[in-house]
N, C-alpha and C positions, 0 to 999 in steps of 0.2 A: 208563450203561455206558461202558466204556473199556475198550482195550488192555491184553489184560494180566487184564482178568475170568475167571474160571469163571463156567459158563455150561450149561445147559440148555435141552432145549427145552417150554415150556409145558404143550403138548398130550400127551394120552396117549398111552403108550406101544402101537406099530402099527409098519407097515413101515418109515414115513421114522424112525422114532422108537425108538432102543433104550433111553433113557432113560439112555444113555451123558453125562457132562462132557465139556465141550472149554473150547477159553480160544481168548479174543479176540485176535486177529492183526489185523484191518486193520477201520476202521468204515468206511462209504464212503456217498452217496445212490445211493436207485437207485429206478426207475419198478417198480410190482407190480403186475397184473392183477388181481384177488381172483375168478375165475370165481363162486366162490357167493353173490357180494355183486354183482357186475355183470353176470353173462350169459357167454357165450361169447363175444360180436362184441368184439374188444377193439376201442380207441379213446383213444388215447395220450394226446392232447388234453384228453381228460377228467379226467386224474390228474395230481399231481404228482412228483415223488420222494421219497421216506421212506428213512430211517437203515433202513441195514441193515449186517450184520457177517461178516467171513470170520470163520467157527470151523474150528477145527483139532480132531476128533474122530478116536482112532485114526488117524491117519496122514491121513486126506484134510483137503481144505479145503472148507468148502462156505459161500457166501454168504445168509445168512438174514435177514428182516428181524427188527429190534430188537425190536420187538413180538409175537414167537410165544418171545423168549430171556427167561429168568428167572437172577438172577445166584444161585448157589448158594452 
């Protein structure tokens, strides 16, 4: 993925998810918790940073990681 993509998000359509397109404005790293995969106690330490991407859906911006976006 790159700047400049459409873009989707994976997962089924629910509250974070209108099933709306947006395009790729900024990739950047960044550290993610995954609570259903690690627990609540986060621990920074333990993880590293993974690609994630500002999309620009309807007017907002919101930073996503790469891995829940499918390019459409």
């Amino acid at each position: 993925m790159k700047v400049g993509d459409l873009v989707k998000l994976k997962t089924a359509p629910g509250p974070m998810n209108s099933g709306s397109t947006g395009i790729i404005v900024k990739i950047f790293q960044k550290k993610c918790w995954r609570t259903q995969e690690r627990g609540p106690h986060i621990d920074w330490r333990k993880i590293d940073p993974e690609p994630h991407a500002e999309v620009m859906i309807n007017k907002n911006v919101l930073g996503i990681p790469i891995s829940e976006l499918e390019i459409v």
